[in-house]
N, C-alpha and C positions, 0 to 999 in steps of 0.2 A: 524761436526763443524757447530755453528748455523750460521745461514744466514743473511746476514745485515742487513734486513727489521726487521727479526725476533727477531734482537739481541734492535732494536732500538724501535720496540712494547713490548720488556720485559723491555728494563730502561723507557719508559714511564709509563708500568704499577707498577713500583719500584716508580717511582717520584709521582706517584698517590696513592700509597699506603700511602706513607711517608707524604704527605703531606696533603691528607683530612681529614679536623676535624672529622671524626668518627673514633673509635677505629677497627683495622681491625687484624685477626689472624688465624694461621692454628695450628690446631693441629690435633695428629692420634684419633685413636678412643677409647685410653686408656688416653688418655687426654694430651699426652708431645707434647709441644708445640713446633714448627718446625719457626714458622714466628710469629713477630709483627709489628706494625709499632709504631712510636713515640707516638701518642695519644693514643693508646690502653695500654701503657707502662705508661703514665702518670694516666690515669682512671683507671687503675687494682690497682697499688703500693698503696693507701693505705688500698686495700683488702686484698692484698698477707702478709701472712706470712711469719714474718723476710725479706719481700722486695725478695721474693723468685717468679719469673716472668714465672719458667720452666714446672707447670704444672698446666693446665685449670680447672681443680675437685679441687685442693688446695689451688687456689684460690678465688673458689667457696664454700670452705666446710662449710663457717657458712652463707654466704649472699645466696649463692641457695643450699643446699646441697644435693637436689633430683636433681639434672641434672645429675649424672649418672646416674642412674637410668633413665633419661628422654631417654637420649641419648641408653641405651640398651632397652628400647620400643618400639624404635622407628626399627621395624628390615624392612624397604624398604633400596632399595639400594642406595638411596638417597633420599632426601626430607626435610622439616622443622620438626626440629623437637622443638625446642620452638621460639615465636615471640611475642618481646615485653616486654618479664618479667622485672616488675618492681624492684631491688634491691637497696636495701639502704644499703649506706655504712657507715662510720664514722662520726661525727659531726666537720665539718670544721668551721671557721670562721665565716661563714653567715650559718650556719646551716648544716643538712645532708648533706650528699652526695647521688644525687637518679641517678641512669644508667637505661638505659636500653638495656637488654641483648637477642637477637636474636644468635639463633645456627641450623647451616643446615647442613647435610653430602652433602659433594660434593661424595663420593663413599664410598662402605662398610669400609673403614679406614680413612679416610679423612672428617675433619670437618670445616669449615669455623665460624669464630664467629663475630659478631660485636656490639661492645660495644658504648651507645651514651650516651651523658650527658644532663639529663634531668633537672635538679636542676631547673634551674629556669621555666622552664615550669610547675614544679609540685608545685612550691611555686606560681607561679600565677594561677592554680590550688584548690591549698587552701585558696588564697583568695579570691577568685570567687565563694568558697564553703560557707566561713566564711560570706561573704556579704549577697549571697541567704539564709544562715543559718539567718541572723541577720534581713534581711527583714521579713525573714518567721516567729519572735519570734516578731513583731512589726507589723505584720498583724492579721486581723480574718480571719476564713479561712472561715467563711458562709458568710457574707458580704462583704470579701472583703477589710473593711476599717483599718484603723488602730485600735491597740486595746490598754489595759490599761499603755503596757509598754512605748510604742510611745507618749500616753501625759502625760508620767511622764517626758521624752524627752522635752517635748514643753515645757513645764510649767518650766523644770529646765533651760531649754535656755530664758524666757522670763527672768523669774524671776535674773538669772546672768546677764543679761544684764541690767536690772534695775538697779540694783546691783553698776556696773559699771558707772552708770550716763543715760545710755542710757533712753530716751522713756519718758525725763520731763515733756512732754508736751499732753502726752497719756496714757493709760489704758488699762488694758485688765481683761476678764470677762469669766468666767468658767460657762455652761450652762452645769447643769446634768439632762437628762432626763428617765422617766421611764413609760415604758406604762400602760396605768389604768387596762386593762381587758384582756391581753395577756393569764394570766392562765388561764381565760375561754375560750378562744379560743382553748387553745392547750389541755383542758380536752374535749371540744367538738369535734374539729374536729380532732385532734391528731396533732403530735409533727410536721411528714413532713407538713404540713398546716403554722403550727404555725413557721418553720422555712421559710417557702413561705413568711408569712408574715413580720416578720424581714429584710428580704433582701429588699421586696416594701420599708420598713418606709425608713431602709438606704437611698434608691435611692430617697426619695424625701424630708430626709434631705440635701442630695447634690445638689438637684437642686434647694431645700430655699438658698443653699450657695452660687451657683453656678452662675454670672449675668450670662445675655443671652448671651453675646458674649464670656466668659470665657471657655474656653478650657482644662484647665489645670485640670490635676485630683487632687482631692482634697488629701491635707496632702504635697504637693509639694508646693500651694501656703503662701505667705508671708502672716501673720495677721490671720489665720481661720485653724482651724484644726478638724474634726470631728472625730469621733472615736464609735465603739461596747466596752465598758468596761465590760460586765457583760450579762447574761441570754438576758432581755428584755429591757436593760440596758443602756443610749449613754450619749457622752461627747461634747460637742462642745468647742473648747475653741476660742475666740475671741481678737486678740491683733488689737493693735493702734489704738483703741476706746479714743474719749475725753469726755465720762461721761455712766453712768450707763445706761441711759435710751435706748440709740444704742442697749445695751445687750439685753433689756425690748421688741425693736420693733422685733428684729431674734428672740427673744425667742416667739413672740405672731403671727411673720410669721408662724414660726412651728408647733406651736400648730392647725391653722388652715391649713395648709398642711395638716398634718397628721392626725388629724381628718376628712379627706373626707372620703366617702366609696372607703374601699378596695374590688377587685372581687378578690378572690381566688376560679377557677375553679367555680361553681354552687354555691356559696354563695357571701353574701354581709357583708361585717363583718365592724365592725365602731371600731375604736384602737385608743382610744386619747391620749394624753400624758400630765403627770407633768411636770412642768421645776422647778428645783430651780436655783438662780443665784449667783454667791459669786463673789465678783469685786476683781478685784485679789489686795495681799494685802501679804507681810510676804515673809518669803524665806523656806516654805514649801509643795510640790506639793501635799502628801498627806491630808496636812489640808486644802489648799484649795477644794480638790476633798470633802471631808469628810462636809466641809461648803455648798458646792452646792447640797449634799446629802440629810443633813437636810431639806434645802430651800427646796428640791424635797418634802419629805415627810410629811413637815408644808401643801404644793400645796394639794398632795392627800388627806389630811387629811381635808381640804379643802371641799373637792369636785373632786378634780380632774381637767384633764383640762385646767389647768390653770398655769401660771408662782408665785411665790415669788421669792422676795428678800432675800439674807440672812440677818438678825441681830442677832449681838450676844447674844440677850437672847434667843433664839432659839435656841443656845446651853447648854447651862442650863435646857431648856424645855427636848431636846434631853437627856441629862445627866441624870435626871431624871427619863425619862421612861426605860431607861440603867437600873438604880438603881431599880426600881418597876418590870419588865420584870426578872430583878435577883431575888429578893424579893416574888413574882408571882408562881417560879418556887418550890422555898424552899417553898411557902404556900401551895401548892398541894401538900405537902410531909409530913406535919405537922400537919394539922388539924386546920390550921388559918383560913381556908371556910366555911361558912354556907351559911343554906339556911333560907329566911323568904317568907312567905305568905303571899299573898292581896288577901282578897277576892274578891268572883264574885258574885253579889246579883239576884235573879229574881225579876223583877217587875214586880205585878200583877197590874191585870186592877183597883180596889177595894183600891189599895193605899199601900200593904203592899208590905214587902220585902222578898223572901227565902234566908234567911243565908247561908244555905246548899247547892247552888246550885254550888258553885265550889270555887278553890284558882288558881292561879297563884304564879308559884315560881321563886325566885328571889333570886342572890347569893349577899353576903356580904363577905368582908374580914374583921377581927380583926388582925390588922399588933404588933406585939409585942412589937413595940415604936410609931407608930404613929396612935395607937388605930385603929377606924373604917375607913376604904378608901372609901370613896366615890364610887359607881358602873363606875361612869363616867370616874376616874383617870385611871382606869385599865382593862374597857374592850376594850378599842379602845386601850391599847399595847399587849392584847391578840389576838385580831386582826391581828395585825400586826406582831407577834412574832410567829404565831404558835399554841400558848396557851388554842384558845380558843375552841379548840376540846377537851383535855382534862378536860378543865373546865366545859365544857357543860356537858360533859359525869359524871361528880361528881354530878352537880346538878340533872339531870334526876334520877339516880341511890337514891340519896338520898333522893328526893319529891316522888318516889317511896315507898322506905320503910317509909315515917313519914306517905305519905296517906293510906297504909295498917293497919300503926298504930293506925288510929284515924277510919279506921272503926271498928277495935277490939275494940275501948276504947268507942268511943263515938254511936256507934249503927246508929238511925236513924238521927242523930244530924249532922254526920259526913258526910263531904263535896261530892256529887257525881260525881266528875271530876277538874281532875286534869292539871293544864294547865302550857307547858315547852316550853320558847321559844328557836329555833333552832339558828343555826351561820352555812354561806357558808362552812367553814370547815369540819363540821359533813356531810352534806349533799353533799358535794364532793367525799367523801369516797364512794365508790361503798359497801362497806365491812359492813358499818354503820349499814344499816340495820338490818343486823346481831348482830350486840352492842345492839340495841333496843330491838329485840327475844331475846337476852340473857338475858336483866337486866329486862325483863319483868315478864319471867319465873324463874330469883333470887329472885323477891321479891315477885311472886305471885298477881301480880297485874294486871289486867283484862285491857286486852288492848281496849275495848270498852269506859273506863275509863278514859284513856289519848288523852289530847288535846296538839298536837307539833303545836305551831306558827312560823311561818315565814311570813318574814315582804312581805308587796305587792309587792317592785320594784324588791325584788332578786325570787319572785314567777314567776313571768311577764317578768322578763328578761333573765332566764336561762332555753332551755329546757332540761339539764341534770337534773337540780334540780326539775324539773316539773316529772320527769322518776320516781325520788326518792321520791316524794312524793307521786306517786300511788301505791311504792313497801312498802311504809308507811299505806296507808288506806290498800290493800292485806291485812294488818297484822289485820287489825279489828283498827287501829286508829283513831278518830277524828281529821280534822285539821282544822286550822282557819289563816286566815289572817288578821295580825296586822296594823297597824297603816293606813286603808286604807283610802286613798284620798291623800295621800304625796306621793306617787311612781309613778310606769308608767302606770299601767293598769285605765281602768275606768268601768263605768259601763257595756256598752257594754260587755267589755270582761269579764267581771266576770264571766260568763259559762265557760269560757277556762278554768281555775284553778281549781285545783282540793282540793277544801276547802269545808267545811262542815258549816263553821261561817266566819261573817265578823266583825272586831272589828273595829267601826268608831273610827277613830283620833280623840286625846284628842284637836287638836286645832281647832276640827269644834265645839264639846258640848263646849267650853271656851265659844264661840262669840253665843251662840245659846239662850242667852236670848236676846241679843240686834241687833243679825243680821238675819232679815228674813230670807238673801238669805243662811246665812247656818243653818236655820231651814229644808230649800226646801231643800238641798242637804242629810240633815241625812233623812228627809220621803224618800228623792227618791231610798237612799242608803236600806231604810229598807224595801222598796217595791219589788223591784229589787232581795234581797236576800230572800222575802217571796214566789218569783216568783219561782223559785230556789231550794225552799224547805231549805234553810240555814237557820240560826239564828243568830243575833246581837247581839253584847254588846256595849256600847256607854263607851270608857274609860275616866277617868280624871272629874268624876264628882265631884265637891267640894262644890257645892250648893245645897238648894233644891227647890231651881228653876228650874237649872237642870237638876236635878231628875224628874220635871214635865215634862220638856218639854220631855224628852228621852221618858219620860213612854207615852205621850200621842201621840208621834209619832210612839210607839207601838214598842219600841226596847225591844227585851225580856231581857236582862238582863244589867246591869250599873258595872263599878267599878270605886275608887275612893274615896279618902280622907274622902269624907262625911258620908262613910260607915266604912273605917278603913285605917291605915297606913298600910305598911308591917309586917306582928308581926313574931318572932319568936312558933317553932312549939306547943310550951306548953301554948302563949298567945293566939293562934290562936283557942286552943279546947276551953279556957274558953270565946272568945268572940262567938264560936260558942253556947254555953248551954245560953248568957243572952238572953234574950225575945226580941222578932223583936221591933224596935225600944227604945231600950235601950243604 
């Protein structure tokens, strides 16, 4: 007979059963269920089949169906043998049904189970998931800041808000930036460098944003939201501004931020930035991005450095080089490209001229409706496009074979050096060099022969490109430096570079009959490179003033108008057969 205490510690643990929200049950170890209490009978019922409550596997058969199995591996004579398992049951009302199911042998026949209802835990679970998920698709993950999908966010909240009436009395302004010289950074130094440097710029376009007693991380505050949209890439967007020029003074804060030297580990690296600005305008977030895009690349194209405005011809401008870039692609497929030649004259001391002593080649397009393009329309969108590697590589290949041609044809008449100028693109190519051994030994032309130009400032400013121009002479090539006196180097350095000739700029011979001082500067240019052991050519001569002055400052060779245009290759052998001065 049980005993009073005993009888009154079994109906408290009955009222404890019956009454704690968690689902409480016994069953043997074949699964038929001996005991439940009220919640574990309302949480099972809509697992059980036909509402069937009398065994634990059968009501388990489709939401856990390994739990016998669980429970015969489990061979101690008691212990846990599952904890936690997450089961999902039917779709109620507000969604699933999620439990969780814990099962322990209290002894070799004897199970204990307890089932809890997790529903809403595991729904604020998932939104906890969905939120971190939704921050993480509205972040960068190398900077940190927001990224392209966050100000498409901004801009559609400004812009509906406008919308709405809001903001009559203010403006806002999309600032798209792009750094000038990142891809030489990240070909020089490599990518982790280049990504080193990305994160600096972020950080000190947040502190242009940033006042000094401001705290708040940025993208949280009202009015300003900065953003990485792209590789090298950023956005700034500017609300409750009352005119354009507020955009102008953040935009030209920035540019001199970011233009200080950067130290990354043992170097000093200078990273300036374009801005274009598009003052917000329209209830499109892509067009406005797309507007402040152009402004960006009107800046770089520019110079760099520097902010634009946008105006809408500057999308037309844009349109355009769209169309030519398309056009561009199909002409390297077609045969729209040629090449023409300007010659290179020697001047002797005696007054005469050598015809012979070289050409420089020059590409031209004939566009199938809008006849001859201009060189200028389409090599700064080859530039910009990609393009102008392959293009380069058509004209070397083809002043190749026409200069093999004209010494078969024309004998001692015919030109002896042939001069192609290079583009960053070629010269970036580690591989390149190898293009040049190739198309030297396709066309049989004596690399001694060939003259590759590259201009002074990207000689002067890149030492990978300075690497490539030594793996260039190796091959037996002549090089020469164009357009010098407009770039970075001066005389001083002119030992550093590794050229062979120096072509003075055509804007010192312009001014060299009426300006001493850039008489002094082509002697001092021509001294300097006699020191040297180089050789001169003075470009852009159209007089014969000019001519004088170049020859008796002792430049060995002249080109220019005065001597011939560009000719095509068959005009070029008959102006080399007429008699000097003809």
């Amino acid at each position: 007979m049980m005993k009073h205490d005993d009888k009154l510690a079994y109906e408290a643990l009955v009222q404890f059963m019956y009454r704690t929200p968690i689902g409480l049950l016994q069953a043997d170890i074949d699964g038929a269920i001996d005991m439940l209490n009220p919640m574990a009978s309302q949480l099972l019922m809509p697992l059980a089949p036909q509402g069937a409550l009398d065994n634990l596997y059968a009501i388990f058969a489709r939401a856990a169906p390994g739990l016998r199995d669980d429970v015969a591996r489990c061979d101690t004579p008691s212990g846990v043998v599952v904890e936690g398992m997450r089961i999902e049951g039917p779709d109620g009302r507000d969604g699933p049904l999620v439990l969780s199911l814990s099962v322990m042998k209290i002894d070799p026949q004897r199970l204990m189970v307890a089932v809890n209802d997790i529903t809403l835990e595991a729904r604020r679970e998932q939104e906890r998931l969905a939120s971190r998920l939704s921050s993480a698709a509205r972040t960068d993950a190398l900077t940190r800041m927001p990224n392209r999908s966050a100000v498409h966010e901004e801009l559609r909240r400004i812009l509906e808000h406008d919308a709405a009436g809001g903001g009559k009395d203010t403006g806002f302004a999309v600032l798209f930036m792009n750094c000038d010289r990142f891809r030489q950074v990240n070909d020089t130094l490599g990518q982790a460098m280049g990504d080193q440097l990305l994160v600096l710029v972020a950080e000190r376009i947040r502190n242009v944003l940033r006042p000094p007693t401001d705290h708040i991380a940025l993208g949280q505050r009202a009015g300003q939201l900065a953003a990485r949209v792209g590789g090298d890439e950023f956005v700034v967007v500017l609300d409750g501004l009352r005119r354009v020029e507020d955009a102008e003074s953040v935009a030209a804060r920035l540019i001199g931020a970011i233009g200080r030297v950067f130290h990354l580990q043992a170097h000093e690296v200078i990273c300036n930035v374009s801005v274009g600005i598009a003052w917000g305008d329209g209830n499109d977030p892509d067009a406005l991005l797309r507007d402040a895009g152009i402004a960006m690349v009107e800046a770089k194209r520019s110079g760099g450095a520097r902010f634009v405005r946008f105006e809408s011809a500057m999308r037309e401008r844009a349109a355009r080089r769209t169309d030519i870039e398309t056009d561009l692609r199909q002409a390297l497929q077609s045969d729209q490209l040629f090449v023409v030649y300007q010659p290179v004259v020697g001047l002797g001391a005696a007054g005469g001229t050598d015809r012979s002593a070289g050409v420089e080649a020059l590409v031209r397009w004939r566009h199938p409706v809008r006849g001859i393009v201009p060189p200028f329309e389409f090599i700064g969108v080859a530039e910009e496009s990609g393009l102008i590697g392959p293009l380069g590589d058509f004209v070397l290949e083809q002043a190749c074979r026409d200069f093999m041609r004209w010494q078969h044809e024309l004998g001692a008449l015919a030109p002896r050096l042939l001069a192609v100028n290079l583009s960053r693109a070629q010269l970036g190519h580690r591989e390149w060099v190898d293009t040049v051994a190739r198309i030297l030994a396709d066309t049989g032309m004596d690399a001694q022969r060939l003259q590759l130009e590259v201009t002074e400032s990207l000689a002067a400013q890149d030492t990978d490109v300075q690497q490539r121009l030594h793996e260039l002479k190796a091959l037996g090539i002549t090089l020469a430096l164009d357009d010098f006196g407009t770039g970075y180097s001066s005389l001083a350095s002119l030992h550093l570079l590794p050229v062979d000739t120096v072509k003075i700029d055509r804007s010192f011979v312009s001014q060299s009959e009426t300006s001493h001082h850039h008489r002094v500067l082509i002697e001092a240019t021509v001294k300097v490179a006699q020191s040297l052991g180089m050789n001169t050519v003075a470009e852009g001569i159209e007089t014969a003033e000019q001519a004088n002055v170049v020859r008796t400052l002792q430049c060995d060779k002249a080109q220019g108008y005065l001597y011939a245009r560009p000719l095509p290759r068959e005009d070029l052998a008959a102006w080399l057969m007429q008699p000097d001065g003809a």
